[in-house]
C-alpha positions as CSV (number, residue, x, y, z in Angstrom):
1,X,61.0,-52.1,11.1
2,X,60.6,-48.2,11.4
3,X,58.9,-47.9,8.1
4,X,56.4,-51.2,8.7
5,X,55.2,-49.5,12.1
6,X,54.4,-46.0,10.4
7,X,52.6,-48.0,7.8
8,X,50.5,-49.7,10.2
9,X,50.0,-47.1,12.4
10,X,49.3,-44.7,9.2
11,X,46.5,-47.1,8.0
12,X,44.7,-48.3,11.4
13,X,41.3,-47.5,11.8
14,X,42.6,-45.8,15.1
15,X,45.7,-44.4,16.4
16,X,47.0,-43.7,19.7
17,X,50.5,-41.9,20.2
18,X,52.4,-43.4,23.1
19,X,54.7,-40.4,23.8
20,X,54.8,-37.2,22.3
21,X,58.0,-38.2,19.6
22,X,58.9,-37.0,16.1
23,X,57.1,-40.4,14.9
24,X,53.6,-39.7,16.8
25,X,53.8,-36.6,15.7
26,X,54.4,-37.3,12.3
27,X,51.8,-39.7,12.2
28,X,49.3,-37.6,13.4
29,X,50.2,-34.9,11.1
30,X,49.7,-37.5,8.2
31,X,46.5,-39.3,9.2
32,X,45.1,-35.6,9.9
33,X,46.0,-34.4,6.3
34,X,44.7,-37.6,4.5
35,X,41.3,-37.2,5.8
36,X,40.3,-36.9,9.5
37,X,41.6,-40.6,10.5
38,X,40.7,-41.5,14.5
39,X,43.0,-40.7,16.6
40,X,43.4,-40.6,20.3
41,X,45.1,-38.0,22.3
42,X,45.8,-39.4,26.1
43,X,45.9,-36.8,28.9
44,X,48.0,-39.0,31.0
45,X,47.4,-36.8,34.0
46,X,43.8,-36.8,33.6
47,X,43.0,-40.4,33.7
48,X,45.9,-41.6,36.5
49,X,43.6,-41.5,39.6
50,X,41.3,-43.4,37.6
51,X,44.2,-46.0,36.6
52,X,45.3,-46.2,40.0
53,X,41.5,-47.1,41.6
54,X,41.9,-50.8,41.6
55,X,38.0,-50.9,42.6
56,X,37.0,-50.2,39.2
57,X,35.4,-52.3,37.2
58,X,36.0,-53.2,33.2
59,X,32.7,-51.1,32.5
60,X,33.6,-47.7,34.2
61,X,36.8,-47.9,33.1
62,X,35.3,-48.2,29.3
63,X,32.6,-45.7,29.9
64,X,35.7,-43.1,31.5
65,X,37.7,-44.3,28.5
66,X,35.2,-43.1,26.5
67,X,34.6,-39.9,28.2
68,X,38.0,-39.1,28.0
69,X,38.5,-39.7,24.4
70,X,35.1,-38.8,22.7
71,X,36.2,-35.4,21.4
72,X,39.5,-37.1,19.8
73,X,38.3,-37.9,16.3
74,X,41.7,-36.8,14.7
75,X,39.8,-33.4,13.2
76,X,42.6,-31.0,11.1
77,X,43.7,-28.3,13.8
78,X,44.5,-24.9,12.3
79,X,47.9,-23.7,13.5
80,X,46.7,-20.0,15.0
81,X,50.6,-19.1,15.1
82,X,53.9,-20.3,14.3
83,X,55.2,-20.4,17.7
84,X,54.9,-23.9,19.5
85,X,53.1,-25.9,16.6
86,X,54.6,-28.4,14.8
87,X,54.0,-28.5,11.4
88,X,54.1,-32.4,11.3
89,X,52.1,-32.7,13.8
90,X,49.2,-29.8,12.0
91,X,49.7,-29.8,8.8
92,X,46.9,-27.2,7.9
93,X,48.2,-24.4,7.2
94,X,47.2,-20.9,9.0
């Protein structure tokens, strides 16, 4: 099941980590070195007071999704220094 899910998630048109694991990161890391796939980086503190207005309607919550997410287009990031970067996660070397 394991190996079905990276596929999928390896060959959507976008992807969106759930947690910060060894399989997101991996999965970044590969979509990033096969060519600049979409993906999605949360920042889960960022967007909670919007998830917790229950005034909001579907339109500013698209329009804040968007916002949020319009510089994530799953660009190669250059690992500046070995310390703190995961190599599966940035492939690119310095």
């Amino acid at each position: 099941m394991a190996a079905i899910h990276y596929i999928v998630c390896k060959e959507s048109d976008v992807f969106m980590a759930s947690h910060g694991g060894n399989m997101g990161c991996a999965i970044q890391g590969h979509r990033a070195y096969e060519g600049h796939k979409k993906l999605i980086t949360p920042n889960k503190r960022q967007m909670l007071p919007y998830f917790l207005n229950k005034t909001m309607t579907e339109t500013e919550s698209e329009k804040m999704m968007k916002k949020f997410h319009s510089q994530s287009l799953g660009q190669r990031e250059i690992r500046v220094s070995r310390a703190g970067r995961d190599v599966t996660k940035y492939p690119v070397p310095e």
